[in-house]
C-alpha positions as CSV (number, residue, x, y, z in Angstrom):
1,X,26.7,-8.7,5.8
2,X,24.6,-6.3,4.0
3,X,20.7,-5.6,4.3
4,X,20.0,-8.0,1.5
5,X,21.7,-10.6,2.9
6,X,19.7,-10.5,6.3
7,X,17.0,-10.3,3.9
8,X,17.2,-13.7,2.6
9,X,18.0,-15.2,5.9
10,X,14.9,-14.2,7.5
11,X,12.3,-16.2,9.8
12,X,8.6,-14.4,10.5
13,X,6.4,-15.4,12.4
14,X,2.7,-14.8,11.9
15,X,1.5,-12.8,15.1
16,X,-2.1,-12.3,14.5
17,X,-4.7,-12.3,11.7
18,X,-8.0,-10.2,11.8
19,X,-11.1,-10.5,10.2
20,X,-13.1,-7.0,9.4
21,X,-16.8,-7.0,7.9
22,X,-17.6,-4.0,6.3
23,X,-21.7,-3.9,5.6
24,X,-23.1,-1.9,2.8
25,X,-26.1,-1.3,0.9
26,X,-25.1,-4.1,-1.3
27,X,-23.9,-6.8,1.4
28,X,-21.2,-7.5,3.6
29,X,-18.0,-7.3,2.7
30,X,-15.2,-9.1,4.1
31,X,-11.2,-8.2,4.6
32,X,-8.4,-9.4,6.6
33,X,-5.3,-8.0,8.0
34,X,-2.3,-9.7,9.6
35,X,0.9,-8.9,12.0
36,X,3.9,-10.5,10.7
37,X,7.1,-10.5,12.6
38,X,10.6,-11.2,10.7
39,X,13.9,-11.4,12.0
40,X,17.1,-13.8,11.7
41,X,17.6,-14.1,15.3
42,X,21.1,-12.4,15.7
43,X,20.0,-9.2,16.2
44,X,17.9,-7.8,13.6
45,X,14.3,-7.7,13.7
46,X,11.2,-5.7,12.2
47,X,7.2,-6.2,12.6
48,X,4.7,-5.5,9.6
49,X,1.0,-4.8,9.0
50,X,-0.8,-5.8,5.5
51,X,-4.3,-5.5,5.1
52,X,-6.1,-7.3,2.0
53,X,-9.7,-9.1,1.3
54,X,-8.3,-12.4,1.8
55,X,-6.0,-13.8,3.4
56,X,-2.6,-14.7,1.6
57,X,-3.0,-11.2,0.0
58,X,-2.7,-9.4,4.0
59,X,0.0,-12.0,4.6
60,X,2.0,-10.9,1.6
61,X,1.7,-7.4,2.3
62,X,2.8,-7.6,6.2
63,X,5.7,-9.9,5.4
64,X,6.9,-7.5,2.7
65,X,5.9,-4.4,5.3
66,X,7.8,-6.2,8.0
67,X,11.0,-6.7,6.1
68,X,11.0,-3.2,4.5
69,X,11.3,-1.9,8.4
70,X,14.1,-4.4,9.7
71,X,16.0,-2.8,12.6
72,X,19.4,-3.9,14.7
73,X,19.0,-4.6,18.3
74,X,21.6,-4.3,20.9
75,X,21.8,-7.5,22.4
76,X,24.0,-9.4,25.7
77,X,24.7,-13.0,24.9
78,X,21.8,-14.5,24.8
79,X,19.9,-11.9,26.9
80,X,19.1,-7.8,26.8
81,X,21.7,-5.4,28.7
82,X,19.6,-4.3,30.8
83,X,16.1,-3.5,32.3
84,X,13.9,-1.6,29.4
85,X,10.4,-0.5,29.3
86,X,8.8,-0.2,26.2
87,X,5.4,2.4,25.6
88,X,3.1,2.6,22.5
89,X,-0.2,4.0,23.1
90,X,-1.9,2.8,25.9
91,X,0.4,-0.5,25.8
92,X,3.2,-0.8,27.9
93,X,5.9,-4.1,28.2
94,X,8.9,-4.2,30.8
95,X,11.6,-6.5,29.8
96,X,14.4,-7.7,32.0
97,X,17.1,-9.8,31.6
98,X,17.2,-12.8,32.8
99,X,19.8,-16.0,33.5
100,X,20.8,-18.4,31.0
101,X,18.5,-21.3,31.1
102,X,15.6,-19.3,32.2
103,X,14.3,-19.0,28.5
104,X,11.7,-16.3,27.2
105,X,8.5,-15.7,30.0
106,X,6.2,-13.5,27.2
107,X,2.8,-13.5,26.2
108,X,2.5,-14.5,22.6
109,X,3.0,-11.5,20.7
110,X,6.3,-10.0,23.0
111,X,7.6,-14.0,22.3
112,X,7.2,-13.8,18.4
113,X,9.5,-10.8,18.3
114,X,12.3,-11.8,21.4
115,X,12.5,-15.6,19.6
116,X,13.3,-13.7,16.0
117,X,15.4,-11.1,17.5
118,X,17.9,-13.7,18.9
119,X,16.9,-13.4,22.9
120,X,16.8,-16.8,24.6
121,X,16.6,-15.7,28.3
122,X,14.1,-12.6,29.4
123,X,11.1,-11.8,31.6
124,X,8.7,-9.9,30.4
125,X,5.2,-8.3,31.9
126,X,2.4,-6.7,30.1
127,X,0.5,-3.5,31.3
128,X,-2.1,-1.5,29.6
129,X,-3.5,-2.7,26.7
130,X,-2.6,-6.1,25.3
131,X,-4.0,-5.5,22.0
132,X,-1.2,-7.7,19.9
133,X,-0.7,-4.3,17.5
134,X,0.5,-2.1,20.2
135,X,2.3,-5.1,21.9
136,X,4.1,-5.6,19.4
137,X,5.2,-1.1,18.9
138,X,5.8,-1.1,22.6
139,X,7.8,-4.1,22.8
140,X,10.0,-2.9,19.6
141,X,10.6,0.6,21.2
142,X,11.8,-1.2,24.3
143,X,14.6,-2.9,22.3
144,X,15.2,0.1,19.9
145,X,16.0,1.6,23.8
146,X,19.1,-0.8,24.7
147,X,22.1,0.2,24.4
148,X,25.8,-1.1,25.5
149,X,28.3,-0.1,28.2
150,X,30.4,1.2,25.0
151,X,27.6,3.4,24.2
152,X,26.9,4.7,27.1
153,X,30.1,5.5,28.5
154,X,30.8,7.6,24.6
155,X,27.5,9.7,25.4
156,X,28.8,10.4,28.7
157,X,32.2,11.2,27.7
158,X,34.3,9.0,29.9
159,X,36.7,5.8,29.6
160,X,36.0,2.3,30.2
């Protein structure tokens, strides 16, 4: 399965659109930006920005943002390996994984991107800023962080 082929199977999710007024001499003048989140929830997921004065036009632009930057994420069953922390900016998420049956415990914008990654059982918590942006960056370097026992065990240079 190549990368267009996730490409064309891909959910997204809009996480958050903004309005911005920008006053001038000659009026106001408004723009909007959005976070869109794609992913084909079996592993591989990526988060874009678009900015545009209205509001398809920022849409557009994330979702072609987010799919350019499409990333594989370890993943165990239907959970994470193990416990991960995450850290963008200010904005920090721990993740942790969780039983089956539990299902996802996230805030909004950590949820968008564990439901299109393929994660059906995690606990989350949220510390720092929660501003959806750097939610979203922290939570992604938290599951760019997990790796497998196989991995593991190859940078330490022992058997299994």
């Amino acid at each position: 399965m190549g990368k267009d082929d996730v490409n064309k199977s891909l959910d997204e999710i809009v996480v958050q659109i903004n309005r911005c007024t920008n006053v001038t001499k000659g009026g106001k003048t408004l723009s909007f930006s959005a976070l869109i989140v794609v992913g084909d929830r079996n592993g591989n997921v990526g988060y874009g920005f678009g900015k545009s004065r209205n509001v398809p036009g920022a849409v557009a632009k994330a979702t072609k943002d987010a799919r350019r930057q499409i990333q594989k994420v370890v993943l165990k069953n239907n959970t994470i390996p193990h416990e991960v922390n995450g850290k963008f900016l200010s904005s920090k998420v721990f993740m942790k994984p969780a039983t089956k049956g539990t299902g996802i415990k996230a805030g909004a914008s950590v949820r968008a991107l564990l439901e299109l990654v393929g994660i059906k059982d995690v606990l989350t918590k949220c510390y720092g800023n929660r501003n959806p942006i750097n939610v979203v960056k922290a939570t992604m370097e938290g599951l760019l962080a997990l790796q497998n026992k196989e991995e593991i065990a190859k940078l330490r240079g022992v058997s299994l």
